[in-house]
DRENDO-1510 file (C-alpha; in Angstrom, 1 decimal, always signed):
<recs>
REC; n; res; u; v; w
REC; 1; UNK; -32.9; -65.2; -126.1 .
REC; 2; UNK; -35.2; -62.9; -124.3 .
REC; 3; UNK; -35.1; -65.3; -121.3 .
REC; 4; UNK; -31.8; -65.7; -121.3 .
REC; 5; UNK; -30.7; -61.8; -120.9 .
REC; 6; UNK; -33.6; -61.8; -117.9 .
REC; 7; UNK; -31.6; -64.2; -116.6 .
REC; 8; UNK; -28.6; -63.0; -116.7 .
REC; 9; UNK; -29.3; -59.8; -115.2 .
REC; 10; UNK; -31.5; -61.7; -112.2 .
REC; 11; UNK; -28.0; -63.2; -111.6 .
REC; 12; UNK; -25.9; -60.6; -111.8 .
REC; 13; UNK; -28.5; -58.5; -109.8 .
REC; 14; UNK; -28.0; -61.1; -107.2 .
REC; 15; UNK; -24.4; -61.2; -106.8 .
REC; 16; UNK; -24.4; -57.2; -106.4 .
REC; 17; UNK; -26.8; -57.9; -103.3 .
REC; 18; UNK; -24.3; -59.8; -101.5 .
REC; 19; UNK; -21.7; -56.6; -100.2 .
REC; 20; UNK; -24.4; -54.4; -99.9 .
REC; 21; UNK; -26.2; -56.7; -97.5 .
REC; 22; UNK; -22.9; -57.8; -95.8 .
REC; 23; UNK; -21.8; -53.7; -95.8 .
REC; 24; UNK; -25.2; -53.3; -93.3 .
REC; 25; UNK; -23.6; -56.4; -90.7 .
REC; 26; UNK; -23.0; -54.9; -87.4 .
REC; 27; UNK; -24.6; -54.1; -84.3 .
REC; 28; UNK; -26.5; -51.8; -82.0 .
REC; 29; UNK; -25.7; -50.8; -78.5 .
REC; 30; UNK; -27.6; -48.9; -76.2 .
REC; 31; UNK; -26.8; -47.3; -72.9 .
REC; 32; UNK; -27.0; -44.9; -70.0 .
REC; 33; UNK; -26.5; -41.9; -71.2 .
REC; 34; UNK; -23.9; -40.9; -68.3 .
REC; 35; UNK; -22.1; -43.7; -70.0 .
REC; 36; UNK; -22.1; -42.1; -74.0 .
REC; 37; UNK; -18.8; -41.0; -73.6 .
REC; 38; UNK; -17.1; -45.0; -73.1 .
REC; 39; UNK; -19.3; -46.0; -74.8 .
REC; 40; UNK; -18.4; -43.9; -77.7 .
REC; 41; UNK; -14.7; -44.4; -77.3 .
REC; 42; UNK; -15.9; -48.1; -77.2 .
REC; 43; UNK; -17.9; -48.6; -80.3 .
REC; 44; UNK; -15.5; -46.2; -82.1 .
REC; 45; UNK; -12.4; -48.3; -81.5 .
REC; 46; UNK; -14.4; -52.1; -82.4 .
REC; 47; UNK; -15.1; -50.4; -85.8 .
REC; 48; UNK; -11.7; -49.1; -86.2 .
REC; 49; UNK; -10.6; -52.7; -85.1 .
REC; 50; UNK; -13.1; -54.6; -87.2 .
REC; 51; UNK; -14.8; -52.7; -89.7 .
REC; 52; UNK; -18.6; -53.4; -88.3 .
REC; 53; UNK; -20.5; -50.0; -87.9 .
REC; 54; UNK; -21.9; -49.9; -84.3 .
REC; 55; UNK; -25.5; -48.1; -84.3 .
REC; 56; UNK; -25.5; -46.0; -80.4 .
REC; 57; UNK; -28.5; -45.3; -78.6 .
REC; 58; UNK; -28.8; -43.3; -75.5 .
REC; 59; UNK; -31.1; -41.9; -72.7 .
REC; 60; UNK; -32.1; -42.8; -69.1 .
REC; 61; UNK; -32.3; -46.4; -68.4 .
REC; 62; UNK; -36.2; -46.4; -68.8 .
REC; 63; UNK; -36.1; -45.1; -72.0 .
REC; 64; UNK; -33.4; -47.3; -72.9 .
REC; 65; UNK; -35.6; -50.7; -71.7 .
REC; 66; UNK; -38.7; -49.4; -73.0 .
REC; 67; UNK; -37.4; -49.1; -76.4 .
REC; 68; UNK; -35.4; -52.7; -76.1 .
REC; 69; UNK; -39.0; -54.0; -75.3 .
REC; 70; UNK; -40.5; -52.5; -78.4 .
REC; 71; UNK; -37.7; -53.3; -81.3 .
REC; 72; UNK; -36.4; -56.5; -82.1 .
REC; 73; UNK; -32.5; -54.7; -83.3 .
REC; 74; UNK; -31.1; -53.4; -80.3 .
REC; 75; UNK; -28.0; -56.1; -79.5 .
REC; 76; UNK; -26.5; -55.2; -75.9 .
REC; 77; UNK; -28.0; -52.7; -73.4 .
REC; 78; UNK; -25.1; -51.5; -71.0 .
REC; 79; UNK; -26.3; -50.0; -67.7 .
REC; 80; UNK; -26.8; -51.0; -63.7 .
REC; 81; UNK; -26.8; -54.4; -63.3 .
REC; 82; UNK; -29.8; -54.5; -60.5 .
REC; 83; UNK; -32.0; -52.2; -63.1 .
REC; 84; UNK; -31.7; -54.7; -66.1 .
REC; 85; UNK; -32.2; -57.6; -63.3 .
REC; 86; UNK; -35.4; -56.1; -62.8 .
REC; 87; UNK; -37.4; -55.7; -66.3 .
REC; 88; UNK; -38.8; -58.1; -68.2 .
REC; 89; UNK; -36.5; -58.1; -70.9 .
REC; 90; UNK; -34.7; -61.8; -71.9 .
REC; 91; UNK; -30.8; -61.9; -72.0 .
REC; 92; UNK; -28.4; -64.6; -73.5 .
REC; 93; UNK; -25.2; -63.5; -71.4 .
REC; 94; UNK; -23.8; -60.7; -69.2 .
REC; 95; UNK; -20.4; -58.9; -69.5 .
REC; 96; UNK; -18.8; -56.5; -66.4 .
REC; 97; UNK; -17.7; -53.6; -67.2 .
REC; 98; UNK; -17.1; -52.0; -63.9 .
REC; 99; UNK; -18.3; -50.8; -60.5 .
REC; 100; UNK; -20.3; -47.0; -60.6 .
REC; 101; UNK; -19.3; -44.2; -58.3 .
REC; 102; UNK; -21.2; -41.6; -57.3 .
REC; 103; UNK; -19.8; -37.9; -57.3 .
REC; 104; UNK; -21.1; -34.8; -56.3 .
REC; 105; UNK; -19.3; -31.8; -58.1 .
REC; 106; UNK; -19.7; -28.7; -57.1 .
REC; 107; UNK; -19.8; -25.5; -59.3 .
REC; 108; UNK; -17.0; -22.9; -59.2 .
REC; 109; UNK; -17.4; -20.4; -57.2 .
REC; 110; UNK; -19.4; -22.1; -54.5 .
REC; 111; UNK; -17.9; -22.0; -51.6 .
REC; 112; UNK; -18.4; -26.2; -50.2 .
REC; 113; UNK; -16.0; -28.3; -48.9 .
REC; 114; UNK; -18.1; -31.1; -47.8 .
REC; 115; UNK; -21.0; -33.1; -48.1 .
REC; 116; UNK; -22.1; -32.2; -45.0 .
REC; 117; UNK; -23.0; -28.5; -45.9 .
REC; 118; UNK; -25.9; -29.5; -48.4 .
REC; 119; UNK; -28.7; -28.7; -45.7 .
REC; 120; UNK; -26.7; -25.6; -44.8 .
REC; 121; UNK; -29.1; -21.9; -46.5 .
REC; 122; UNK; -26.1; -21.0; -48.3 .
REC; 123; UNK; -26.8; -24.2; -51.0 .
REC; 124; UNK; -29.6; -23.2; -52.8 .
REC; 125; UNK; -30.0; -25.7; -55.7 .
REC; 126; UNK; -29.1; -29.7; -55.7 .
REC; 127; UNK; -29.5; -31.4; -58.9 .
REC; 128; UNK; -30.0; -35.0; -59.4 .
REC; 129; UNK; -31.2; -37.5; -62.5 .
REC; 130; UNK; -34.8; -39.0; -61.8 .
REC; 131; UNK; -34.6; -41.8; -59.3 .
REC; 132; UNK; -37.1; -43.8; -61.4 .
REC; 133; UNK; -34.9; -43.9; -64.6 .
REC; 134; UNK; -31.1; -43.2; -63.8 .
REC; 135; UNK; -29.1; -45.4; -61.1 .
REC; 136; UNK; -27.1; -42.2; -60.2 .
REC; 137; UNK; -30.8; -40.6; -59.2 .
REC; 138; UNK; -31.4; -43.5; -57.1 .
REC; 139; UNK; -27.6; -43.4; -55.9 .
REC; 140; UNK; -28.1; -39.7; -54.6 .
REC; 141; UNK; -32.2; -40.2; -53.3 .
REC; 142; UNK; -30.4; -43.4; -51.4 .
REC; 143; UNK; -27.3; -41.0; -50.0 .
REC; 144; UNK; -29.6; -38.0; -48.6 .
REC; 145; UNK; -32.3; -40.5; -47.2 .
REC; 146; UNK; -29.0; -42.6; -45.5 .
REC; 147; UNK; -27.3; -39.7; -44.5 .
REC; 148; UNK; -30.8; -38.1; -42.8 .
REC; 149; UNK; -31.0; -35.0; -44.6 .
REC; 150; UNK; -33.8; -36.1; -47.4 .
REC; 151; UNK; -36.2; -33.9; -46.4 .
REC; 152; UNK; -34.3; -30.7; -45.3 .
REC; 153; UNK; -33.1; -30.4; -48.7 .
REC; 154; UNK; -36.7; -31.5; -50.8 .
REC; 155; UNK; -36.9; -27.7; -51.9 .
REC; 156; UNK; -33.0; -27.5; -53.0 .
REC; 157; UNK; -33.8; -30.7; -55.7 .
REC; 158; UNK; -33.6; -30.3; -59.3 .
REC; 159; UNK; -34.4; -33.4; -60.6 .
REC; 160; UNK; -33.8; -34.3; -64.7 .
REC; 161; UNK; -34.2; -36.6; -67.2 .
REC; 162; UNK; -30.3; -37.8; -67.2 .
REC; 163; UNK; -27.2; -37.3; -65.8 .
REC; 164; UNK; -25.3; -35.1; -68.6 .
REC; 165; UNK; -28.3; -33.1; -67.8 .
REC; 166; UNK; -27.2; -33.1; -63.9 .
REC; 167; UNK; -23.6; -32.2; -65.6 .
REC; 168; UNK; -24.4; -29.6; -67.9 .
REC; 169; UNK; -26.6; -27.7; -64.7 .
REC; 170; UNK; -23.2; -27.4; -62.5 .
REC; 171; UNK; -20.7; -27.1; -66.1 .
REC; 172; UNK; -23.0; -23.6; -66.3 .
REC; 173; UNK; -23.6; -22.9; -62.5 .
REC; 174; UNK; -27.4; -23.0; -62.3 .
REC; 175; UNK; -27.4; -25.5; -59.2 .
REC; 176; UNK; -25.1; -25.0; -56.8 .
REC; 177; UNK; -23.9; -29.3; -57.2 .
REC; 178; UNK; -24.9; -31.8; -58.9 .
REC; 179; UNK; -24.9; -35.6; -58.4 .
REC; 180; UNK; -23.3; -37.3; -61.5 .
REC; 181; UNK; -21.4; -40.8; -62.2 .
REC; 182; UNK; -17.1; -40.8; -61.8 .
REC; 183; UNK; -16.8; -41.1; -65.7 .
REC; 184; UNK; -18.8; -37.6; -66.1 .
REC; 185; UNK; -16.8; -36.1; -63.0 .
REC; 186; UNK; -14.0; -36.8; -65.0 .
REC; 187; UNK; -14.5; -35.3; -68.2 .
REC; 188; UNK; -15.7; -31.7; -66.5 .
REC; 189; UNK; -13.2; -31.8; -63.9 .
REC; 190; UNK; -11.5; -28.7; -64.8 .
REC; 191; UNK; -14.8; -26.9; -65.6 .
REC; 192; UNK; -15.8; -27.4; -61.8 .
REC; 193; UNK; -15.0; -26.0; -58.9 .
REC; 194; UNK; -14.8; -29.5; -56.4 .
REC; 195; UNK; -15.2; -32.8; -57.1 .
REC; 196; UNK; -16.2; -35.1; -53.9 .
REC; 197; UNK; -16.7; -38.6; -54.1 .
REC; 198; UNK; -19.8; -40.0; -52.0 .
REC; 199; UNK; -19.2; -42.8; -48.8 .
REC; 200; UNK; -20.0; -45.6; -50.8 .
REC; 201; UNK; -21.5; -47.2; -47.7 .
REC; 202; UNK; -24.4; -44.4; -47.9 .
REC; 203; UNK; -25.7; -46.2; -51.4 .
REC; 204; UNK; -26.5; -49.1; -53.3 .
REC; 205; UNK; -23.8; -50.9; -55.2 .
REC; 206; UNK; -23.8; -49.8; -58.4 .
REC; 207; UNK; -22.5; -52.8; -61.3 .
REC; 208; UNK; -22.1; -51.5; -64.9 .
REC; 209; UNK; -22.7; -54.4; -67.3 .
REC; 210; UNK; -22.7; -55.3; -70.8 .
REC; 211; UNK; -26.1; -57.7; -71.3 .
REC; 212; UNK; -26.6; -59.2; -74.6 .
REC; 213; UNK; -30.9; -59.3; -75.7 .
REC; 214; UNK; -31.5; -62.8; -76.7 .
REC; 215; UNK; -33.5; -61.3; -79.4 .
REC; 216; UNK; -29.8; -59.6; -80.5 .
REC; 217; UNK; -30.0; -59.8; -84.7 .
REC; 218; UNK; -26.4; -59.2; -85.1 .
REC; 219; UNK; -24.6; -62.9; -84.0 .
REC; 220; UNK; -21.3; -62.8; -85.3 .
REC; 221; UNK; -21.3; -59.0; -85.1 .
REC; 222; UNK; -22.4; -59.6; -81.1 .
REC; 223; UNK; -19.5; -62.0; -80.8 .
REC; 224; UNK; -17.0; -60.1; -82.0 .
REC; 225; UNK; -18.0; -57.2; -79.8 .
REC; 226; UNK; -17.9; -59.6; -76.8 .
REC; 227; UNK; -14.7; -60.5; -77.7 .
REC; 228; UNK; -13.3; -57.0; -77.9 .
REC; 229; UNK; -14.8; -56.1; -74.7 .
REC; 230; UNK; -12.7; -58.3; -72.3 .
REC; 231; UNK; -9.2; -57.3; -74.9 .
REC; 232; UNK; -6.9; -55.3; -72.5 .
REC; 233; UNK; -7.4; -52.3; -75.3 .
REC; 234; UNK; -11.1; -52.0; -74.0 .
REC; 235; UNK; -10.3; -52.9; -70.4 .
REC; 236; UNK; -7.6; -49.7; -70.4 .
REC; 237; UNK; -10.7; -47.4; -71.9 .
REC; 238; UNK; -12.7; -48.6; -69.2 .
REC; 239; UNK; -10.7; -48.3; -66.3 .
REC; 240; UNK; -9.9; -44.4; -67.7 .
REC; 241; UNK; -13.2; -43.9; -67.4 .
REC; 242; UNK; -13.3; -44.7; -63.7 .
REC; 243; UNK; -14.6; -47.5; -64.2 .
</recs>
């Protein structure tokens, strides 16, 4: 009789598993953080559309790859194309998103109209994300080295961690401008002074993608998200975004 109520309850127990584990089904995303804000919007509307929870991780792209190379749960890493290319990490498939922009905005109440005043005394700080970690960094080292005015404004540089960082510098007029991504630009535009896109021709292309780790846990979640990704409801988020 004893045995029987054991197991009965081992059964029962095991039935009462089955949401719980199913409940904890769906994925983890990490990103650039100049791209939390899409991706947030993102991740938000695929739960809202689905009903998987999406785990969000954010930082530079160095510290985004370092920590894909160190856990196993991480599902899709979205960033510059030629930086994922790069590191060692293994990936089953690759999604577009969209082509980068870099913008320089200017703070308000600093008097520049163009690119072509950085080097001038009257800008007295330049901030930029590192070059080694964030493609917009690289974009903007690329554009003063191209543009032959790299070392005329070394002492101007602030260089940080991210771009948000660069962002929240001009947002509170520290540096004079800043060099940050379109989908940034966008969300401070009225909290700037000028917003200037850069000659594209001065940089590197810059290709946002969606890259799925072939160690991703999460396959039907991953799927699903895939799908959603290339549905004209994303595509519209993404292209609002400036991408």
């Amino acid at each position: 009789m004893r045995f029987v109520r054991i197991l009965s309850l081992l059964v029962l127990f095991s039935f009462t598993l089955i949401p719980a584990v199913y409940a904890k089904e769906g994925l983890t995303v990490a990103a650039g953080a100049g791209y939390k804000r899409l991706v947030e919007q993102l991740c938000t509307a695929f739960t809202a559309k689905t009903g998987l929870p999406v785990e969000q991780i954010f930082g530079n792209m160095g510290q985004i790859t370092a920590q894909a190379k160190e856990s196993s749960a991480i599902d899709f890493i979205m960033g510059d194309k030629s930086f994922l290319d790069a590191t060692t990490l293994s990936f089953s498939e690759e999604h577009t998103i969209g082509k980068g922009k870099l913008i320089a905005a200017v703070a308000k109440g600093v008097n520049i109209k163009s690119l072509d005043e950085l080097s001038d005394p009257a800008v007295t700080r330049i901030a930029q994300a590192d070059s080694k970690k964030a493609i917009y960094g690289l974009a903007a080292t690329e554009f003063f080295t191209n543009k032959g005015i790299g070392e005329k404004i070394q002492a101007k540089l602030l260089v940080v961690g991210t771009v948000p960082q660069v962002t929240a510098y001009v947002v509170s007029g520290e540096v004079d401008i800043g060099f940050i991504n379109m989908t940034e630009a966008l969300a401070i535009k009225e909290k700037v002074g000028l917003l200037i896109p850069v000659d594209e021709k001065l940089y590197s292309p810059i290709l946002i993608v969606a890259k799925r780790l072939k160690q991703s846990p999460n396959g039907k979640a991953a799927g699903s998200f895939v799908s959603f990704l290339q549905s004209e409801e994303a595509q519209a988020m993404i292209r609002k975004q400036g991408l």
